[in-house]
C-alpha positions as CSV (number, residue, x, y, z in Angstrom):
1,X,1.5,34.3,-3.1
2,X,0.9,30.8,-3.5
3,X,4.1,30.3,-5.4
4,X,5.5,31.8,-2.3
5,X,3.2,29.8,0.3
6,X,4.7,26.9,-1.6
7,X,8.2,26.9,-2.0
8,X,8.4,28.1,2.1
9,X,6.6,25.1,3.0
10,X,8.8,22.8,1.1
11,X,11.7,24.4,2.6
12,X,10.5,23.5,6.1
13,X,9.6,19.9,5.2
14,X,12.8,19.0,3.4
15,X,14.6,20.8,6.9
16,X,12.1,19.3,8.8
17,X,11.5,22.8,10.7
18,X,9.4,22.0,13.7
19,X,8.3,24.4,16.2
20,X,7.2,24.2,19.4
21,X,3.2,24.2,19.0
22,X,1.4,22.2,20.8
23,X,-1.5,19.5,20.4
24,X,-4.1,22.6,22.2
25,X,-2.9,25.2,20.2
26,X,-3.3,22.9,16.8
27,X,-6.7,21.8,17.8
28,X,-7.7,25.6,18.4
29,X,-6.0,26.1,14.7
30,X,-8.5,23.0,13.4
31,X,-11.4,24.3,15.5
32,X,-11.3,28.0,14.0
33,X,-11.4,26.3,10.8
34,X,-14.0,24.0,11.0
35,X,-16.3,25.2,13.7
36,X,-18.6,27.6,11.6
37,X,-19.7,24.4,9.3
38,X,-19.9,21.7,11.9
39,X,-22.2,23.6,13.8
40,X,-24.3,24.6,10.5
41,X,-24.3,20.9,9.6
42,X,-25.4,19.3,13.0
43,X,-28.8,21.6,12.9
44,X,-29.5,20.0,9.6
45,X,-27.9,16.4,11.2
46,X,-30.1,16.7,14.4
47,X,-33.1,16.1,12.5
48,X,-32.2,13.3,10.3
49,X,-33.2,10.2,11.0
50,X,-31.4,6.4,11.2
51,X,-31.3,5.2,7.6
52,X,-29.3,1.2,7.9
53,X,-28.5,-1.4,5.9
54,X,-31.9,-2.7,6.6
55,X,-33.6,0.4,4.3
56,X,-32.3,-1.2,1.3
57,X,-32.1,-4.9,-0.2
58,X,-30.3,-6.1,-3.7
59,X,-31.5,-9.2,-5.3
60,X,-28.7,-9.8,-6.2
61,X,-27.3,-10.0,-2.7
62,X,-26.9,-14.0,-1.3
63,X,-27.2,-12.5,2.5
64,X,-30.5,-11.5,4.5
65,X,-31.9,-7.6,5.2
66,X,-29.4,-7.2,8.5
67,X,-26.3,-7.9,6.1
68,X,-24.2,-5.4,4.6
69,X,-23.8,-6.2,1.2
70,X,-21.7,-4.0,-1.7
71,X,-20.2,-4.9,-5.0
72,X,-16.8,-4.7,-6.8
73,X,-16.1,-1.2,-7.7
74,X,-13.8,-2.1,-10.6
75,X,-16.2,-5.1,-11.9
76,X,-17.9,-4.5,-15.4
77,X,-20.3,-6.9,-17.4
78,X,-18.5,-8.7,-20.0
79,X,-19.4,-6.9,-23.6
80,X,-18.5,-10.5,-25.4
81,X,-20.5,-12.2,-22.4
82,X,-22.9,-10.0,-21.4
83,X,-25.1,-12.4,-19.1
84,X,-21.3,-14.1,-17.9
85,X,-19.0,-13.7,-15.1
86,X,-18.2,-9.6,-14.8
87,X,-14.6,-9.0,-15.3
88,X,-12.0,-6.7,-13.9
89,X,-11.0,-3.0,-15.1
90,X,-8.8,-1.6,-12.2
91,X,-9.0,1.8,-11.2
92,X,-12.6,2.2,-13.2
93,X,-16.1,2.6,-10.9
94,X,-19.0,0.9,-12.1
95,X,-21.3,3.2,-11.7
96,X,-24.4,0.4,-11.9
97,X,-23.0,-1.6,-8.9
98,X,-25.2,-1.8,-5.5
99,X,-23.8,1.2,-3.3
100,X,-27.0,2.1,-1.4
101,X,-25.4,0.6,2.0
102,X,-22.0,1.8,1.4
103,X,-23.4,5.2,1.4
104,X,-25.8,4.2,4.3
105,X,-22.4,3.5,6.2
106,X,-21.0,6.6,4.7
107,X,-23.6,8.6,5.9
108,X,-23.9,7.4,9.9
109,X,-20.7,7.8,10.3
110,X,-20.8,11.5,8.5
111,X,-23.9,12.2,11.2
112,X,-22.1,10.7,14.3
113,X,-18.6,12.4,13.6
114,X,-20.5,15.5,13.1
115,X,-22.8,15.3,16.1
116,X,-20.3,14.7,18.2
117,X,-17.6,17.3,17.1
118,X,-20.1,19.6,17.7
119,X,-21.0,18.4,21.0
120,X,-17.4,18.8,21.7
121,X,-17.5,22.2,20.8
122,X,-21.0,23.7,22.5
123,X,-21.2,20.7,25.8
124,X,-24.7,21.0,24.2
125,X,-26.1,17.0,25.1
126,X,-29.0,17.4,22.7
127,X,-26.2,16.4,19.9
128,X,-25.1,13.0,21.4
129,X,-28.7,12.0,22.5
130,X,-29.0,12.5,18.1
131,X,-26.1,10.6,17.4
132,X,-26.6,8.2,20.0
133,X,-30.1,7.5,17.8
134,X,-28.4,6.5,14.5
135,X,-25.9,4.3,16.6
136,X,-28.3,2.5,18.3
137,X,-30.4,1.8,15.3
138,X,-27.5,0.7,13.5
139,X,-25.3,-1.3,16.2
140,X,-28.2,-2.1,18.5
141,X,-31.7,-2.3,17.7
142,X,-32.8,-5.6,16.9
143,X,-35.2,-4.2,14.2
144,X,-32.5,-2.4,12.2
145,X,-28.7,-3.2,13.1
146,X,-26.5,-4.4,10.8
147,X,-24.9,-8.1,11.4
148,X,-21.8,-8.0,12.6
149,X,-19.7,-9.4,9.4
150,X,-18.7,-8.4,5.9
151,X,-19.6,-11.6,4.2
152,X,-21.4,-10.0,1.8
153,X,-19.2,-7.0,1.1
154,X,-17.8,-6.8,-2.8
155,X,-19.2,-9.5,-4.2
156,X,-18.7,-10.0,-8.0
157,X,-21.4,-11.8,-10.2
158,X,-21.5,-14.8,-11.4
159,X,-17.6,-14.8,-9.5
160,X,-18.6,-14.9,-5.8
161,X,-21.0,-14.2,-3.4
162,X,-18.9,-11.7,-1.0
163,X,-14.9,-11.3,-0.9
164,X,-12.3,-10.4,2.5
165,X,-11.5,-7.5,0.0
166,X,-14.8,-5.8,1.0
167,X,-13.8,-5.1,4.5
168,X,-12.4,-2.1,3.3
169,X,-15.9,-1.2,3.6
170,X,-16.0,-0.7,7.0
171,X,-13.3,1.6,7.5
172,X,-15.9,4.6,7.7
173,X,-16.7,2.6,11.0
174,X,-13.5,4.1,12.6
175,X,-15.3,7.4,13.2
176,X,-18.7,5.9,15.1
177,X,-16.1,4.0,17.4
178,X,-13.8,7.7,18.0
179,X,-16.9,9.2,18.4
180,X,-17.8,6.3,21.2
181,X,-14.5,6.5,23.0
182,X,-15.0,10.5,23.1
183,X,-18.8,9.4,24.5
184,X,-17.2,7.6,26.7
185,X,-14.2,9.3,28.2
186,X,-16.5,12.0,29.0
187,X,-19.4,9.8,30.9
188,X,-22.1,10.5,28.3
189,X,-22.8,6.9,27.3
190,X,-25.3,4.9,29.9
191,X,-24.4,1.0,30.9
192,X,-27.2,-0.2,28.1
193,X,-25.4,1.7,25.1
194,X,-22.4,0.9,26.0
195,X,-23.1,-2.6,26.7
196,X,-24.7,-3.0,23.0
197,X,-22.4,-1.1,21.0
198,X,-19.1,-3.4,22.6
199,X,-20.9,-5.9,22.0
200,X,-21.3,-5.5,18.5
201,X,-17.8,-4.4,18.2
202,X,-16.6,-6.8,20.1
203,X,-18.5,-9.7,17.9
204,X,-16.9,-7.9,14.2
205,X,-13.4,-8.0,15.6
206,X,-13.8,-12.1,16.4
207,X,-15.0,-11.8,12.9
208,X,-12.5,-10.3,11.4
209,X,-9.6,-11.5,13.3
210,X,-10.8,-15.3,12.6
211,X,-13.0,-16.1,9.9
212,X,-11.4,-16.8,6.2
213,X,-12.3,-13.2,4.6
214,X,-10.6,-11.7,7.5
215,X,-7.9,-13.5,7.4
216,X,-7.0,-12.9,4.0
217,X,-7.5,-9.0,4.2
218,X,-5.1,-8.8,6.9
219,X,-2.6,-10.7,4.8
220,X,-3.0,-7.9,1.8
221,X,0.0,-6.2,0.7
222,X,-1.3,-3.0,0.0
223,X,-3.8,-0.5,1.5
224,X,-6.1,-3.1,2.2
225,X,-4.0,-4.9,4.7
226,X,-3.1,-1.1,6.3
227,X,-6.8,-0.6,6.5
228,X,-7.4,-3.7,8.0
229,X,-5.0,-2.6,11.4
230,X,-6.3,0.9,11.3
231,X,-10.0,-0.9,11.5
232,X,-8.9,-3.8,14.1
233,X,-6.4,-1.2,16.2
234,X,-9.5,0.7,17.1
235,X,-12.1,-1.7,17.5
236,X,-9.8,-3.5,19.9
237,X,-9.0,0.6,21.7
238,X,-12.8,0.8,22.1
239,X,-13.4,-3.1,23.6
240,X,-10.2,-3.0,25.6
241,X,-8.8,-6.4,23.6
242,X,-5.1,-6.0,24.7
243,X,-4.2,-8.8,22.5
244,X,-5.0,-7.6,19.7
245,X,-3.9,-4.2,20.4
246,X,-0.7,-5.5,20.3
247,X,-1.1,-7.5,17.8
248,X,-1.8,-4.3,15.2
249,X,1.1,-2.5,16.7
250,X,3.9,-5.2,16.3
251,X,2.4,-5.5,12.5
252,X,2.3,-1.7,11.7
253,X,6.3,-2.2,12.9
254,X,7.1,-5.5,11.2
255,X,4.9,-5.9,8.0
256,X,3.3,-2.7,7.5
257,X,6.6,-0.6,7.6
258,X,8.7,-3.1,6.2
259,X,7.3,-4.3,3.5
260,X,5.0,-1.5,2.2
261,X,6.9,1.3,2.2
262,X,10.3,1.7,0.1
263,X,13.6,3.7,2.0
264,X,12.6,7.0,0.1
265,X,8.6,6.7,1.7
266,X,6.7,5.6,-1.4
267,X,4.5,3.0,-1.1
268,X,5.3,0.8,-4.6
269,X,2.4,-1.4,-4.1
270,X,0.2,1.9,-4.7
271,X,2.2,3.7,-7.2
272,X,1.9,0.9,-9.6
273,X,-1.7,1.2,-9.8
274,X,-3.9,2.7,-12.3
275,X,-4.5,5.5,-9.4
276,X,-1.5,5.9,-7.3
277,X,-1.7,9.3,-6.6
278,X,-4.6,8.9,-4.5
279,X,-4.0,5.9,-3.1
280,X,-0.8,6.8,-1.8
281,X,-2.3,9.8,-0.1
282,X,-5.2,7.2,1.3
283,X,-2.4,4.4,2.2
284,X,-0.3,7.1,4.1
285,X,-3.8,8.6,5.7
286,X,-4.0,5.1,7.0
287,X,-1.0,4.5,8.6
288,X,-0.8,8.0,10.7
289,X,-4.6,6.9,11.8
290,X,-3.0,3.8,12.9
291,X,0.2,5.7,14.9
292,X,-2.9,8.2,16.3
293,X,-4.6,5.1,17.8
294,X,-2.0,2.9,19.0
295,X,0.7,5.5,20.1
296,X,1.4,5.5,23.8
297,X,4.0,7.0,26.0
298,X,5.8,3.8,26.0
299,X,4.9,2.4,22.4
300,X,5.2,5.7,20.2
301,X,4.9,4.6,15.9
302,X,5.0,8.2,15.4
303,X,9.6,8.0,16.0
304,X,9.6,4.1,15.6
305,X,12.3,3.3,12.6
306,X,12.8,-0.5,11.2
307,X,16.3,-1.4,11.4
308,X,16.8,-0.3,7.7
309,X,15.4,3.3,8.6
310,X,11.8,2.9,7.3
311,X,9.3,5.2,9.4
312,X,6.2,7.4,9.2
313,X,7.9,10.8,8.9
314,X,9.8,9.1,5.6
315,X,6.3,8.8,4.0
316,X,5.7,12.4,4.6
317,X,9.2,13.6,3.5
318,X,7.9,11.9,-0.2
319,X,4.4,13.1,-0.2
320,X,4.5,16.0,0.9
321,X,6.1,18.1,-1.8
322,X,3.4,16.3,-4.3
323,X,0.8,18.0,-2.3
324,X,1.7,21.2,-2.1
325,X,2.6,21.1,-5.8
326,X,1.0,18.4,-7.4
327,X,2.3,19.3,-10.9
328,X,5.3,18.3,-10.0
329,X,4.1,14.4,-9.1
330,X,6.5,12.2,-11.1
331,X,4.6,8.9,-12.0
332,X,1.0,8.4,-14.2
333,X,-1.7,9.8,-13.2
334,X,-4.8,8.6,-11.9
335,X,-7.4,7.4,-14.3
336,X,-10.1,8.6,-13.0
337,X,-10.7,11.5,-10.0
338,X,-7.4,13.5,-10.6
339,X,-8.9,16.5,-10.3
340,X,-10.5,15.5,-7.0
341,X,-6.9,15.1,-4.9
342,X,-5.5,16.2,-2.4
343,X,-8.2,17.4,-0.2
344,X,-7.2,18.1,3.8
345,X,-6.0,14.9,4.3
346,X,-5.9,13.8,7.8
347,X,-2.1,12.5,7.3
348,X,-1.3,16.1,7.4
349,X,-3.3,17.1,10.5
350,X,-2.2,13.9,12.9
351,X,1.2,14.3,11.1
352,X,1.2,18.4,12.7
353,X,0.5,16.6,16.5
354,X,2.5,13.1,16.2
355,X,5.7,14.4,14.3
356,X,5.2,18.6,16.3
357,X,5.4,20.2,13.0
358,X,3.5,22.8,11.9
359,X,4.2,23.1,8.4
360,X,1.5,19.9,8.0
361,X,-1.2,22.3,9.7
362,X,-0.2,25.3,7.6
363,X,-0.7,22.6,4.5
364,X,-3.9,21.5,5.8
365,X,-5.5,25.1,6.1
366,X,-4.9,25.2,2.4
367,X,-6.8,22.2,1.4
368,X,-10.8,21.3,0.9
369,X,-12.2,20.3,4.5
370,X,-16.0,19.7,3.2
371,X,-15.5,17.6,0.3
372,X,-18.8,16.5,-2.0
373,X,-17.3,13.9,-3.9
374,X,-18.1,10.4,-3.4
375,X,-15.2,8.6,-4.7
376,X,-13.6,11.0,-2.3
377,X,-15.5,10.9,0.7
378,X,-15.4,6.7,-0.1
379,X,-11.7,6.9,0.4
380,X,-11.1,9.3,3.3
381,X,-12.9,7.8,6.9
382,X,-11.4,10.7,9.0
383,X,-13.7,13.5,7.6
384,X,-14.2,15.1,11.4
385,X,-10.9,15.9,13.3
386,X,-11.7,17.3,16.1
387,X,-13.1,14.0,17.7
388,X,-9.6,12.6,17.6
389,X,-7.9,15.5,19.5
């Protein structure tokens, strides 16, 4: 049967067989599947309370208690010079490295993606007054917010004290701010929270549209410049910065596209490193979170093509068939966590509603929704769908 399953649903990708469902019948398909668990989780999630960046401090970090701070994941000590500079093994977690606000991060935005999807689902207000709790601690309150900056983020001992790379951190931001443009849209968020939580926003973006770190991130030439638009494109959607809305669109178009992605959809940059499997699924998760953002009646990424034919549904047509049948993937595989991929990627489900084709939903219903692993979890930020529907 899953032969079967298989070789029909790369027979409609390769035809690219659409059909006519719509964006309320596919979020009625994603809300059968998840609704069960959501609602399970948010009764445990209702009673947790706000755990910041302020719960935890490394000595070794250079910044104060309100500053996020993180390490290099690929950054080991040096067996010839063990109290030296750490040095670099790509692809390979340290598993000794400060993570404790990473997962802090991990976890607020886990709570308010949750809270809110099942807000979404009941009209029950008793879940948004819950997540409005970590979000205020965390964006607001002067006791316990985070500063609004990553320069601290990834820092490498006895190298440097915080690097732009570590702005990839805040990518599991994307789902608090969804979660406040839902809030919003829907009049549940007073004058005072919202005040305080564009405020914040509105102070990171400066941040990381101007200062060095940011800077450089945006200028990367693999997923970390993608993650960098998907992260600005919807900080700048919640704090109504026009500029650099457009801004993030013209690069998806001109840099993104262009010099990313190859004519047959592969990302190169990815494939040549020592796990390309998973980041190509994580770079292509990226970019359809950036088309779900920024596309508009009159600005749609989803059918834009650069002038040599490069476009979204070209990174699906040379994904795809590696996720329904991952045996068949063609290049090395990834040296650590190759067991752990694919998952229900959310390529696949904003893929279904952008590009109308239900083959990616059929695909998604197959995969893990719930996954447990941190290396995964750490490199997937849309984890609750139904808040961008």
């Amino acid at each position: 049967m899953r032969v079967l399953l298989t070789v029909i649903l790369l027979f409609s990708s390769f035809t690219f067989i659409t059909s006519c469902t719509t964006k309320d019948q596919i979020s009625k398909i994603i809300e059968d599947e998840l609704k069960d668990e959501i609602l399970k989780s948010a009764e445990i999630n209702i009673k947790d309370h706000p755990v910041t960046v302020t719960a935890f401090r490394s000595e070794r970090s250079a910044g104060g208690i309100h500053d996020f701070y993180s390490e290099g994941d690929y950054w080991w000590p040096d067996i010839i010079n063990p109290n030296g500079p750490y040095i670099q093994r790509d692809g390979q977690s340290n598993p000794d490295n400060f993570v404790a606000h990473r997962h802090a991060m991990i976890r607020f935005s886990t709570l308010v993606g949750n809270l809110t999807s099942a807000y979404l689902l009941t009209k029950d207000i008793k879940y948004i007054d819950a997540a409005l709790v970590h979000i205020r601690a965390w964006l607001v309150d002067e006791e316990t917010k985070m500063n609004p900056n990553l320069l601290y983020a990834q820092a490498i001992k006895g190298i440097t004290t915080g690097r732009g790379i570590g702005i990839i951190d805040t990518i599991h931001l994307i789902e608090v701010v969804q979660s406040l443009i839902q809030m919003e849209k829907l009049g549940l968020l007073s004058e005072e929270d919202k005040e305080g939580t564009k405020r914040w926003f509105t102070e990171y973006l400066t941040w990381l549209t101007t200062h060095p770190n940011g800077i450089k991130e945006m200028n990367a030439l693999n997923n970390h410049g993608t993650c960098w638009v998907m992260q600005a494109a919807i900080f700048a959607k919640y704090t109504d910065n026009k500029e650099v809305l457009e801004f993030c669109s013209n690069r998806y178009k001109t840099v993104l596209l262009q010099d990313q992605m190859e004519r047959d959809g592969s990302f190169p940059r990815e494939l040549r490193r020592t796990k390309p499997y998973g980041y190509s699924l994580f770079n292509l998760d990226a970019m359809t979170t950036i088309c779900q953002i920024l596309s508009t009646d009159d600005d749609n990424l989803w059918i834009y093509s650069t002038s040599d034919g490069k476009n979204i549904q070209k990174g699906f047509d040379f994904l795809l068939p590696f996720v329904t049948d991952k045996s068949s993937w063609r290049y090395q595989t990834d040296v650590m966590y190759w067991d752990e991929w694919p998952v229900a990627q959310p390529f696949l489900f904003f893929g279904a509603i952008g590009l109308k084709n239900e083959t990616y939903i059929e695909v998604w219903k197959t995969l893990e929704h719930f996954p447990v692993n941190d290396e995964v979890i750490r490199n997937l930020p849309v984890r609750n769908p139904l808040i961008w529907l």
